[in-house]
PDB file of N, H, CA, C and O in Angstrom:
ATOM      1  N   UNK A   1      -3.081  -2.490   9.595  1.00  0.00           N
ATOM      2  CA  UNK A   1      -1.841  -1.746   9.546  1.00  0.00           C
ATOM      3  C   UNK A   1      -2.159  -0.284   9.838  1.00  0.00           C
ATOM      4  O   UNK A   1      -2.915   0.285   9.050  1.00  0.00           O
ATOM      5  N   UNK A   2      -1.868   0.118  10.457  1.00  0.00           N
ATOM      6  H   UNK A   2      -1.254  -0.345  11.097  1.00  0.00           H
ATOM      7  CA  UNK A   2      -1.546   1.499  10.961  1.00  0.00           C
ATOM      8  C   UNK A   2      -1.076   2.508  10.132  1.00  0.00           C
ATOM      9  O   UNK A   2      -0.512   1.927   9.205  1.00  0.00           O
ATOM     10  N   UNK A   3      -1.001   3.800   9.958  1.00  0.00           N
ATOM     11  H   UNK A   3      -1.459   4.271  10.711  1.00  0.00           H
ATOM     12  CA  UNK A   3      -0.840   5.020   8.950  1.00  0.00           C
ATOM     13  C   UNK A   3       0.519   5.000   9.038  1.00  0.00           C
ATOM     14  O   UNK A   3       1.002   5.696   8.145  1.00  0.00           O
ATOM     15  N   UNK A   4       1.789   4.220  10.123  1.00  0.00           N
ATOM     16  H   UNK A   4       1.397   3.655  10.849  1.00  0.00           H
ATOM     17  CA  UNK A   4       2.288   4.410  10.545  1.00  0.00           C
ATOM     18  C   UNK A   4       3.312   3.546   9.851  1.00  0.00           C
ATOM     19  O   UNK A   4       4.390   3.773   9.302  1.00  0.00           O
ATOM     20  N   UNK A   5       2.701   2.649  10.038  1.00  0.00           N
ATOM     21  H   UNK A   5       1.825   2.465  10.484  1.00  0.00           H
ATOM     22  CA  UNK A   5       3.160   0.990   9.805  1.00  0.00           C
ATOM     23  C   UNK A   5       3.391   1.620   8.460  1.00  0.00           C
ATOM     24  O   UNK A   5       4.541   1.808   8.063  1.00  0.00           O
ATOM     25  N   UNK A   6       2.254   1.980   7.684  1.00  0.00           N
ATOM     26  H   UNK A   6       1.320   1.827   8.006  1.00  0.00           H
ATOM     27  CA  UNK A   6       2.463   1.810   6.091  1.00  0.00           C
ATOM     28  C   UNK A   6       3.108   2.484   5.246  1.00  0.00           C
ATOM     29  O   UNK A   6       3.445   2.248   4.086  1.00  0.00           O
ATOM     30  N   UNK A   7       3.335   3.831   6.305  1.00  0.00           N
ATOM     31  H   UNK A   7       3.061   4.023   7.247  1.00  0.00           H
ATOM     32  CA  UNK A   7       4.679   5.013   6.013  1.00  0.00           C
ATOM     33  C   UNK A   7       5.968   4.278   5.580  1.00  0.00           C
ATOM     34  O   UNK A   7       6.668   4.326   4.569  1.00  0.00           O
ATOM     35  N   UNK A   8       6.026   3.372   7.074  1.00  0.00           N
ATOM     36  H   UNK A   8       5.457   3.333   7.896  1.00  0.00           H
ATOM     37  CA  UNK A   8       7.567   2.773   7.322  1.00  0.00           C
ATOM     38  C   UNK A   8       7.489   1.810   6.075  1.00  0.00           C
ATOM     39  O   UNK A   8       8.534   1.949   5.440  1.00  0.00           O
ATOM     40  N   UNK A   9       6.638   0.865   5.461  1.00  0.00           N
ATOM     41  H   UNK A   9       5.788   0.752   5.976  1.00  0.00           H
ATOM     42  CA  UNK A   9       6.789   0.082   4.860  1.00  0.00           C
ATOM     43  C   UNK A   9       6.918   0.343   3.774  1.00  0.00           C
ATOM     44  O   UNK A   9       7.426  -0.447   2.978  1.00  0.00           O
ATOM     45  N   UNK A  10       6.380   1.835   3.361  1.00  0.00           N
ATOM     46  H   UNK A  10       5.968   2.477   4.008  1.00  0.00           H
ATOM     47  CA  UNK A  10       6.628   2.280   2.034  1.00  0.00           C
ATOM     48  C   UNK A  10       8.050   3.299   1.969  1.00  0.00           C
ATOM     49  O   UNK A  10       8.406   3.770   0.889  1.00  0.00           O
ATOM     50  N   UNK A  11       8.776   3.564   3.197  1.00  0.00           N
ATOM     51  H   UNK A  11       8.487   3.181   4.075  1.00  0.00           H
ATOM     52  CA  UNK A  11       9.570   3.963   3.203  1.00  0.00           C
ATOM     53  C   UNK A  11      11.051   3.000   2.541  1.00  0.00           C
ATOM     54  O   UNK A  11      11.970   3.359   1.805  1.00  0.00           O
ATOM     55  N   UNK A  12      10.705   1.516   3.277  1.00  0.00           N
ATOM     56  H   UNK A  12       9.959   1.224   3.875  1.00  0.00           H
ATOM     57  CA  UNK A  12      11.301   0.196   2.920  1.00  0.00           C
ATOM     58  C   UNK A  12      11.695   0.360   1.741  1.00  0.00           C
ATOM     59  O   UNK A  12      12.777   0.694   1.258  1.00  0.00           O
ATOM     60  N   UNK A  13      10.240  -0.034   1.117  1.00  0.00           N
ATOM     61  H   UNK A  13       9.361  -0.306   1.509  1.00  0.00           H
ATOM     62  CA  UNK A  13      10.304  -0.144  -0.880  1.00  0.00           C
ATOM     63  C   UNK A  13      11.075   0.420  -0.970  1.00  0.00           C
ATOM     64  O   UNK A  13      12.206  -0.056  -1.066  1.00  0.00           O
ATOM     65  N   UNK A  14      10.778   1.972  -0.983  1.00  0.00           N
ATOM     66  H   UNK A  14       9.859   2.359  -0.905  1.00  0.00           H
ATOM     67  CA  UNK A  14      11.710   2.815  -1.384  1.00  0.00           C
ATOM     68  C   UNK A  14      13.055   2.301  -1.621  1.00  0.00           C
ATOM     69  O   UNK A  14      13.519   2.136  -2.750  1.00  0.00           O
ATOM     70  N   UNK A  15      13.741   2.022  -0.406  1.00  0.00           N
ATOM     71  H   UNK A  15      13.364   2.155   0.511  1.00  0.00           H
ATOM     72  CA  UNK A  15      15.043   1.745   0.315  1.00  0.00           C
ATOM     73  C   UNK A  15      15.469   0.419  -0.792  1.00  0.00           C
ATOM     74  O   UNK A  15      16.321   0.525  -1.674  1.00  0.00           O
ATOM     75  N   UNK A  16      14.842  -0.545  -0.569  1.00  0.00           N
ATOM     76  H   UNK A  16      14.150  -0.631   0.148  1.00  0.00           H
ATOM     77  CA  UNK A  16      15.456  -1.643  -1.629  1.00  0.00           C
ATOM     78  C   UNK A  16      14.945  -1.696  -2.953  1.00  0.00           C
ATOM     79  O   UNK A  16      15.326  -2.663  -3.612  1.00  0.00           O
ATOM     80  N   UNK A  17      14.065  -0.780  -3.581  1.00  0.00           N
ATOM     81  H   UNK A  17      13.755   0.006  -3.045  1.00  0.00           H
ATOM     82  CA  UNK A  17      14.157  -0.369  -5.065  1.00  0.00           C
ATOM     83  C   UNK A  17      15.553   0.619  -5.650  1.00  0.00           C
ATOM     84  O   UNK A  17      16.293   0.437  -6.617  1.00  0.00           O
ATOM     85  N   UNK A  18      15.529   1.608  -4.703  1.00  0.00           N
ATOM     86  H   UNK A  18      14.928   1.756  -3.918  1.00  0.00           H
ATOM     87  CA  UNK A  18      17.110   1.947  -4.816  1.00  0.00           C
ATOM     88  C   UNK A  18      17.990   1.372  -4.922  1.00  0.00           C
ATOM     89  O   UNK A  18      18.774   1.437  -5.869  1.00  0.00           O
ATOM     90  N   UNK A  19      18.104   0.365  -3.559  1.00  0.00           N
ATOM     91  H   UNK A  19      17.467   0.312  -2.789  1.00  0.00           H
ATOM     92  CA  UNK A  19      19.019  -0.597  -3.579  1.00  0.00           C
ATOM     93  C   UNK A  19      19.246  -1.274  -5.117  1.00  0.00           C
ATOM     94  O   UNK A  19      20.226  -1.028  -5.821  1.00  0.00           O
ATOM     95  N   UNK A  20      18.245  -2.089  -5.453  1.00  0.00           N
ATOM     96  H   UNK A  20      17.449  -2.289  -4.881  1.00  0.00           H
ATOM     97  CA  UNK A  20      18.026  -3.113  -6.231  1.00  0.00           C
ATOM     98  C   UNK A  20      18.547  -2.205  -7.780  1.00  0.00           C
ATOM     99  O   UNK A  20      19.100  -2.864  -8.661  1.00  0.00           O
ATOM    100  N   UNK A  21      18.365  -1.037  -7.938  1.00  0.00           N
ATOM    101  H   UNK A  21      17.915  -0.502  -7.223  1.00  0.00           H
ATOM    102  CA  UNK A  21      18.497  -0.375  -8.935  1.00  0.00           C
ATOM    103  C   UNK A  21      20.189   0.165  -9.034  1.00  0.00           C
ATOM    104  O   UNK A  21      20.796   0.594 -10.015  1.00  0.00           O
ATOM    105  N   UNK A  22      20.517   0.019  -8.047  1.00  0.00           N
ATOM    106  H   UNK A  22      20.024  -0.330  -7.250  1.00  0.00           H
ATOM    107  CA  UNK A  22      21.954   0.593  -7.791  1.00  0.00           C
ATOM    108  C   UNK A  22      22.863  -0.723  -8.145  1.00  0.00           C
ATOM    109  O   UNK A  22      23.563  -0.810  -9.154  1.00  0.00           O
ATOM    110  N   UNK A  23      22.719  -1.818  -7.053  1.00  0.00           N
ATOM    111  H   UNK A  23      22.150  -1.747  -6.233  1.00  0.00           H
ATOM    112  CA  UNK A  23      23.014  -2.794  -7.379  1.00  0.00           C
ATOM    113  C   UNK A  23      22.912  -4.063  -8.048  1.00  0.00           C
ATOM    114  O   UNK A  23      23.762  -4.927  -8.262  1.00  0.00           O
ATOM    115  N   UNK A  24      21.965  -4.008  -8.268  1.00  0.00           N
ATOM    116  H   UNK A  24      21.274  -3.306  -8.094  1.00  0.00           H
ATOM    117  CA  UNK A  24      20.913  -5.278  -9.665  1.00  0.00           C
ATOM    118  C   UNK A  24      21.258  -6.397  -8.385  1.00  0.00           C
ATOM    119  O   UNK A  24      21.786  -7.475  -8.657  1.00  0.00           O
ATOM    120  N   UNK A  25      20.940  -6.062  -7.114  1.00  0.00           N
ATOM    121  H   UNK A  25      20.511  -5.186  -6.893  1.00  0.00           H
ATOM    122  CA  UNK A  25      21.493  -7.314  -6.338  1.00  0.00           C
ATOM    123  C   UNK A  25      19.650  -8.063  -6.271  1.00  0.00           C
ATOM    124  O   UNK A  25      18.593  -7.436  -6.212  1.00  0.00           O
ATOM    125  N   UNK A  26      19.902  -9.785  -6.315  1.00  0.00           N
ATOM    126  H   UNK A  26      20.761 -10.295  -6.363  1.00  0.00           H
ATOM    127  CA  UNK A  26      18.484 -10.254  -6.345  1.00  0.00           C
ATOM    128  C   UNK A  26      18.182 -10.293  -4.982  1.00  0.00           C
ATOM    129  O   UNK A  26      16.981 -10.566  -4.995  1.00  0.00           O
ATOM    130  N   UNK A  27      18.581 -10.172  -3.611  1.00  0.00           N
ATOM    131  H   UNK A  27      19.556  -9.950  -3.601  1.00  0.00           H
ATOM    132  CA  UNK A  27      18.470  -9.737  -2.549  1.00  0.00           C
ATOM    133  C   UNK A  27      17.391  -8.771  -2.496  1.00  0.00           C
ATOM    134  O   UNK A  27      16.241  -8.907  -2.078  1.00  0.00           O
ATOM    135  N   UNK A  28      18.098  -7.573  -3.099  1.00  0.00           N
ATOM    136  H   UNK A  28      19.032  -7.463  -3.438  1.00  0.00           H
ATOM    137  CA  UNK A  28      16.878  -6.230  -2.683  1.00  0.00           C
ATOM    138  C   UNK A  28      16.017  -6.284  -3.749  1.00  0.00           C
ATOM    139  O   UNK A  28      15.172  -5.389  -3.755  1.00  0.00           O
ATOM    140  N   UNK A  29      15.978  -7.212  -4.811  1.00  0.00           N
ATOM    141  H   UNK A  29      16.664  -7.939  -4.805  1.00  0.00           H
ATOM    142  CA  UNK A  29      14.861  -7.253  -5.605  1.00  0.00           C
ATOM    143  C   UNK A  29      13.657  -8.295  -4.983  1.00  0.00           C
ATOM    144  O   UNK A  29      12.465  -8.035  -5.148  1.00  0.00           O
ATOM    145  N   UNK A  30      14.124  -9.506  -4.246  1.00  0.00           N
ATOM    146  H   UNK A  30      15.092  -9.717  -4.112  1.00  0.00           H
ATOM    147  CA  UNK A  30      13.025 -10.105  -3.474  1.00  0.00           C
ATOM    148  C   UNK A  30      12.763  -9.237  -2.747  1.00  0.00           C
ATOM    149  O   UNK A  30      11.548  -9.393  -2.626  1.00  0.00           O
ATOM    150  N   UNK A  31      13.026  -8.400  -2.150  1.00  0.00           N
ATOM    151  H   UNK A  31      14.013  -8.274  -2.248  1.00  0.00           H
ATOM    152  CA  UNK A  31      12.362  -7.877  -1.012  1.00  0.00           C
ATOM    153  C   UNK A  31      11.613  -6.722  -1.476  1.00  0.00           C
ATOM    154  O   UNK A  31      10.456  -6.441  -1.164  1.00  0.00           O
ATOM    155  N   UNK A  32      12.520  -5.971  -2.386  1.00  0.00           N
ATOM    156  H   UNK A  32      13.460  -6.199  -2.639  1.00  0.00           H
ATOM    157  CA  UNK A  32      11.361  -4.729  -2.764  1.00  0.00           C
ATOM    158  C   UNK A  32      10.103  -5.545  -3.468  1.00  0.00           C
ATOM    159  O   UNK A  32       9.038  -4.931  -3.515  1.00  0.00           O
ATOM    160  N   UNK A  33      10.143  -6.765  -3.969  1.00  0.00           N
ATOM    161  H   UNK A  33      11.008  -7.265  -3.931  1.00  0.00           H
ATOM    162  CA  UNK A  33       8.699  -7.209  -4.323  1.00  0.00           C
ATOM    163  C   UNK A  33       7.994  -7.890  -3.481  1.00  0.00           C
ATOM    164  O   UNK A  33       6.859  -8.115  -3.902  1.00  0.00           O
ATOM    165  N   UNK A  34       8.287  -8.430  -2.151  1.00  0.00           N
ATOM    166  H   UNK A  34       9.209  -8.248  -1.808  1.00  0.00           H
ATOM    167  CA  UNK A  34       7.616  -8.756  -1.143  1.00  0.00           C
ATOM    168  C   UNK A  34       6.828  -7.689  -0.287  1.00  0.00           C
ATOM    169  O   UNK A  34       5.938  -7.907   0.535  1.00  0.00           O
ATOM    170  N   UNK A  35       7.374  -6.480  -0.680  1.00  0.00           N
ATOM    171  H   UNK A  35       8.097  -6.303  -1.348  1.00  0.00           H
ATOM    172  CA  UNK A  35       7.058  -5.277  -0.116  1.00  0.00           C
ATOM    173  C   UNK A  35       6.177  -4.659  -0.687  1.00  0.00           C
ATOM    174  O   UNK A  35       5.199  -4.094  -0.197  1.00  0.00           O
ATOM    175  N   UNK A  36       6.653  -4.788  -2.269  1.00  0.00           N
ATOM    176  H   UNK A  36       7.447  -5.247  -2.667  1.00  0.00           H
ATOM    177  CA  UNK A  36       5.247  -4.444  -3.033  1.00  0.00           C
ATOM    178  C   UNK A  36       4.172  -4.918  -2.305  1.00  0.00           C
ATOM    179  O   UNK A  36       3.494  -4.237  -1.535  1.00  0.00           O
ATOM    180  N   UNK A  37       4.013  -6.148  -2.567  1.00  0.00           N
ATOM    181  H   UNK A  37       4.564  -6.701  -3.192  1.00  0.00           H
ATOM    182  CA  UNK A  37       2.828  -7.428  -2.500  1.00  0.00           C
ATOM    183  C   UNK A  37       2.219  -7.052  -0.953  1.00  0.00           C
ATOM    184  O   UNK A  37       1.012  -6.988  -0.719  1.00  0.00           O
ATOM    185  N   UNK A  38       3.385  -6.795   0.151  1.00  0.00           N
ATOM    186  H   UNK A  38       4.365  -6.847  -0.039  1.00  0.00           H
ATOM    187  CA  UNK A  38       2.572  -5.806   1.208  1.00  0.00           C
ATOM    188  C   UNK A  38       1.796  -4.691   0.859  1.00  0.00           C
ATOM    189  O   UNK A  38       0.603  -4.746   1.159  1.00  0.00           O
ATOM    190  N   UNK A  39       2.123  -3.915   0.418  1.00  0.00           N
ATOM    191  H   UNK A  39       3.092  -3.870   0.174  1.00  0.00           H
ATOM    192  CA  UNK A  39       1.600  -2.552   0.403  1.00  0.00           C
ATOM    193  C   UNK A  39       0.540  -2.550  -0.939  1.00  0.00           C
ATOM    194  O   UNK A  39      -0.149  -1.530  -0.961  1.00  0.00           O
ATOM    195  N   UNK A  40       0.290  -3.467  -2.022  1.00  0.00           N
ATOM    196  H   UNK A  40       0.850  -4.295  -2.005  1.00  0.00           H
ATOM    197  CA  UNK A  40      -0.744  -3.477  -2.605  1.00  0.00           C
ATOM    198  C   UNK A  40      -1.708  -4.065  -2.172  1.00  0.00           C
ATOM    199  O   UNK A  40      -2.839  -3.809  -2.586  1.00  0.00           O
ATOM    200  N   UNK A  41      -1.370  -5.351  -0.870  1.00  0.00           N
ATOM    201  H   UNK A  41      -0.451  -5.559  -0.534  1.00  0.00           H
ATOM    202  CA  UNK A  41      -2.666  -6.261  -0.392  1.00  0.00           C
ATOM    203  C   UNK A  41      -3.190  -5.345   0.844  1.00  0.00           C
ATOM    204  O   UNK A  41      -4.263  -5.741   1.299  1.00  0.00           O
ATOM    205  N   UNK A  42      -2.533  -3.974   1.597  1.00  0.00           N
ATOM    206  H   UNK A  42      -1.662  -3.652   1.227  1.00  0.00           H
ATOM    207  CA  UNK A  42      -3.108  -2.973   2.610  1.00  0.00           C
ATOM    208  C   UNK A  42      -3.826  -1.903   1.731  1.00  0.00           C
ATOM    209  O   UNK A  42      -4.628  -1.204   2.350  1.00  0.00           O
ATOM    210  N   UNK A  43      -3.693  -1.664   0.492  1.00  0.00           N
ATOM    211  H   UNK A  43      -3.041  -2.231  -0.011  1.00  0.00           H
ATOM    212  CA  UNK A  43      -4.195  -0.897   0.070  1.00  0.00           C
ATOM    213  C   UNK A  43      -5.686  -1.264  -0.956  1.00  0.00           C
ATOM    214  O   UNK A  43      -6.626  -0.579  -1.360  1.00  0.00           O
ATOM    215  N   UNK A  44      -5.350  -2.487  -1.068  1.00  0.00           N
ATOM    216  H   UNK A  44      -4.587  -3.043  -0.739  1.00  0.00           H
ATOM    217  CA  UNK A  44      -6.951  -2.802  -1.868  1.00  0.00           C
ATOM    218  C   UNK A  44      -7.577  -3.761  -0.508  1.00  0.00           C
ATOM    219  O   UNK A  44      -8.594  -4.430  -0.689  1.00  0.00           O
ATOM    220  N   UNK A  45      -6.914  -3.758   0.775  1.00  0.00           N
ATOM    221  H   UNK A  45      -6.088  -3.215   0.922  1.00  0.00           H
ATOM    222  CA  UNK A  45      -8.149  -4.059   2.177  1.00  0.00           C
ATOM    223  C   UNK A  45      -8.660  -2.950   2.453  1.00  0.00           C
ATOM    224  O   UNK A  45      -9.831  -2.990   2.830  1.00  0.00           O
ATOM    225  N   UNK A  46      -7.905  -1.444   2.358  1.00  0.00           N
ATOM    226  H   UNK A  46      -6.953  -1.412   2.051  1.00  0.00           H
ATOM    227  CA  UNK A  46      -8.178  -0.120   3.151  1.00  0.00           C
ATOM    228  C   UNK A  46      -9.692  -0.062   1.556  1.00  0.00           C
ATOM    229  O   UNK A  46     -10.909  -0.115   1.734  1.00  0.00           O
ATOM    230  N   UNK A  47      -8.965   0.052   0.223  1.00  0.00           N
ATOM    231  H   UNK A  47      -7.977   0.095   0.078  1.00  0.00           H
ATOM    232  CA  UNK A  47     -10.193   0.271  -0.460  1.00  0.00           C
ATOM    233  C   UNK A  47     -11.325  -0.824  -0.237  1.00  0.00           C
ATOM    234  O   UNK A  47     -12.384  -0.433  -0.726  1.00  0.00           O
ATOM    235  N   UNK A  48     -11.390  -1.690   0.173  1.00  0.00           N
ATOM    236  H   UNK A  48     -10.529  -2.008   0.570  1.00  0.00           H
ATOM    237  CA  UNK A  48     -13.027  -2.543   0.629  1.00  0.00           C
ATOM    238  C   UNK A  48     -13.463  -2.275   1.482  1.00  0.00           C
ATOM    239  O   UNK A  48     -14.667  -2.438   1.676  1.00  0.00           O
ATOM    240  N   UNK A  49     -12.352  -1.556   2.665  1.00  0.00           N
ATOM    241  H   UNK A  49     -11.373  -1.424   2.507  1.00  0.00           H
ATOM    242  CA  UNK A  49     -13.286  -1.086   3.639  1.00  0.00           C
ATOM    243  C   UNK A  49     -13.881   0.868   3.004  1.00  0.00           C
ATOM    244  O   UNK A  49     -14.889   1.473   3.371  1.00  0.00           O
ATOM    245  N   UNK A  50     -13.234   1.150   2.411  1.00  0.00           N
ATOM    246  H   UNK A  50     -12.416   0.659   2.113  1.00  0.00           H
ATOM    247  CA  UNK A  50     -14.186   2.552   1.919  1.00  0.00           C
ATOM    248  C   UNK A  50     -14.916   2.684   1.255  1.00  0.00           C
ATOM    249  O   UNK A  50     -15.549   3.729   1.106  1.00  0.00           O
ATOM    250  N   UNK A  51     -15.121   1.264   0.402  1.00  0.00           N
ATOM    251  H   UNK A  51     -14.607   0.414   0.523  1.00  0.00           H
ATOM    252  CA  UNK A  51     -16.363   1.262  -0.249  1.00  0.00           C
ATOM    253  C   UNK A  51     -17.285   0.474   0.283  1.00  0.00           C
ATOM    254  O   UNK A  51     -18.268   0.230  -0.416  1.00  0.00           O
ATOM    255  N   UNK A  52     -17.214   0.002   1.372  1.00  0.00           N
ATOM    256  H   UNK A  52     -16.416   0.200   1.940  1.00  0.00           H
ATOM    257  CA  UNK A  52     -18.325  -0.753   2.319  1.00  0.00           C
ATOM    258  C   UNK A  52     -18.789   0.361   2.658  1.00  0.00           C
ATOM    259  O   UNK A  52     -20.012   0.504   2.618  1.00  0.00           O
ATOM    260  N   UNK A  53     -17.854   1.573   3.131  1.00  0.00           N
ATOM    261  H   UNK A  53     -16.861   1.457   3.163  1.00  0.00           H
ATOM    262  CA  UNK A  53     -18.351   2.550   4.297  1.00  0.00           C
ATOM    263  C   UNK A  53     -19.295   3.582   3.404  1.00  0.00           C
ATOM    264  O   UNK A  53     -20.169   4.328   3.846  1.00  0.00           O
ATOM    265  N   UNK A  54     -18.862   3.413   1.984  1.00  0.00           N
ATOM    266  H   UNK A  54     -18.152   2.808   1.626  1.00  0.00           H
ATOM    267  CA  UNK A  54     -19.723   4.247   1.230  1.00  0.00           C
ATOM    268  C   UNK A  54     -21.239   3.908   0.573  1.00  0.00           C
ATOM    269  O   UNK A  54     -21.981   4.734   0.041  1.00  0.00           O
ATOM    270  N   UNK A  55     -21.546   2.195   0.790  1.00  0.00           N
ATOM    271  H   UNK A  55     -20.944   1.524   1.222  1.00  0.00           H
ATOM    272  CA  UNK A  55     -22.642   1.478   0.254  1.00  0.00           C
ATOM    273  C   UNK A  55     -23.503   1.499   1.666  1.00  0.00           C
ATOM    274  O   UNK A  55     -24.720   1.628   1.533  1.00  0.00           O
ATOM    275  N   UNK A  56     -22.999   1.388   2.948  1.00  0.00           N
ATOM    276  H   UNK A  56     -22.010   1.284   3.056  1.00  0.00           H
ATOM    277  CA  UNK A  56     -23.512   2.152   3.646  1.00  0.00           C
ATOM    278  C   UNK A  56     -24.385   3.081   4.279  1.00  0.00           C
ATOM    279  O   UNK A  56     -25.269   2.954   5.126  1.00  0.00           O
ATOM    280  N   UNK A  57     -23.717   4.451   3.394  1.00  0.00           N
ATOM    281  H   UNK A  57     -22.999   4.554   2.705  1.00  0.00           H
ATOM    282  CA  UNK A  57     -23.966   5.628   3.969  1.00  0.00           C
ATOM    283  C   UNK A  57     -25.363   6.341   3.517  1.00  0.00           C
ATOM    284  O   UNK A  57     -25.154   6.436   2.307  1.00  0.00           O
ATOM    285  N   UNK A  58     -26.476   6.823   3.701  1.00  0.00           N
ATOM    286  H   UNK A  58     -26.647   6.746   4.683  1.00  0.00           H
ATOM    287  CA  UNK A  58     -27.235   6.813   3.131  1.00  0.00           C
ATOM    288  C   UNK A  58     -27.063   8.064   2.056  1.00  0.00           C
ATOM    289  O   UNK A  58     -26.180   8.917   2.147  1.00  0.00           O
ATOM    290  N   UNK A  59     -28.259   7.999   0.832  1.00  0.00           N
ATOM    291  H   UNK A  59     -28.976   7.306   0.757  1.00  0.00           H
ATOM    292  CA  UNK A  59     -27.610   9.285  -0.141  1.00  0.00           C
ATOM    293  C   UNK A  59     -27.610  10.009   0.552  1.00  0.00           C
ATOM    294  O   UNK A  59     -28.098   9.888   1.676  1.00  0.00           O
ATOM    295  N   UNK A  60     -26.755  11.554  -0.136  1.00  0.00           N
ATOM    296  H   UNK A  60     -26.359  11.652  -1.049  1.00  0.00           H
ATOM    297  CA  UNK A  60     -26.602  12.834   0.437  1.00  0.00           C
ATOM    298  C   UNK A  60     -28.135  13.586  -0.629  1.00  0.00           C
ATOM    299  O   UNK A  60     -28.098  13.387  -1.844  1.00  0.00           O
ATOM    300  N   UNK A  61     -29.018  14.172  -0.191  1.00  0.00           N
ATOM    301  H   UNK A  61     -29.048  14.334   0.796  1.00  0.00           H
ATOM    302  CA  UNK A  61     -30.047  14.589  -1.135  1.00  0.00           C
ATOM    303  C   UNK A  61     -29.588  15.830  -1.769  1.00  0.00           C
ATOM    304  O   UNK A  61     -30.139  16.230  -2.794  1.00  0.00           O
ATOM    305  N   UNK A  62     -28.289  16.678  -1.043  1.00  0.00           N
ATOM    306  H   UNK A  62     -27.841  16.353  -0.210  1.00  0.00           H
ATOM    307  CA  UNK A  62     -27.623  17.854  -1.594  1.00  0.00           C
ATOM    308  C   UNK A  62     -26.547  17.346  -2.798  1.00  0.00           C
ATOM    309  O   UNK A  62     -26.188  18.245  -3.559  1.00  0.00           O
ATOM    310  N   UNK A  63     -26.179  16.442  -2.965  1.00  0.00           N
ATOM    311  H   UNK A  63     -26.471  15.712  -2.347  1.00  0.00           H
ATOM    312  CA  UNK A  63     -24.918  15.922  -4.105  1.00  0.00           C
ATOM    313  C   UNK A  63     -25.088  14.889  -4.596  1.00  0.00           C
ATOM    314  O   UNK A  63     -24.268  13.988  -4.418  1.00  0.00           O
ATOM    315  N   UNK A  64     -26.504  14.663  -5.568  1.00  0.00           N
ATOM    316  H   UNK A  64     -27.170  15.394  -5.713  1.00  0.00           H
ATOM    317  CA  UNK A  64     -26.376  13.425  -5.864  1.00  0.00           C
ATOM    318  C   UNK A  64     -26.406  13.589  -7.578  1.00  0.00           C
ATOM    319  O   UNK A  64     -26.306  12.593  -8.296  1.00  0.00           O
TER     320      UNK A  64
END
């Protein structure tokens, strides 16, 4: 997903947590939690890839 992609998708949530809060409709409550479940499964792939990139990297001998 793209920086882009995940803007828009968190822009979504947004959009039908409002919704869902305005209207208690179960419509925008499936979806703001399908949306969750997006944006928590891009964000703990982005964290495995930064801690790969950090097991990696060799020490820094200035900050350890």
């Amino acid at each position: 997903m793209t920086n882009r992609q995940f803007f828009d998708r968190v822009v979504q949530l947004r959009w039908f947590q409002k919704e869902y809060f305005a209207t208690r409709s179960r419509e925008s409550l499936q979806q703001a939690k399908a949306l969750e479940k997006e944006i928590d499964d891009e964000i703990a792939r982005v964290q495995k890839i930064l801690a790969s990139r950090e097991q990696q990297q060799p020490p820094n001998l200035f900050n350890q």
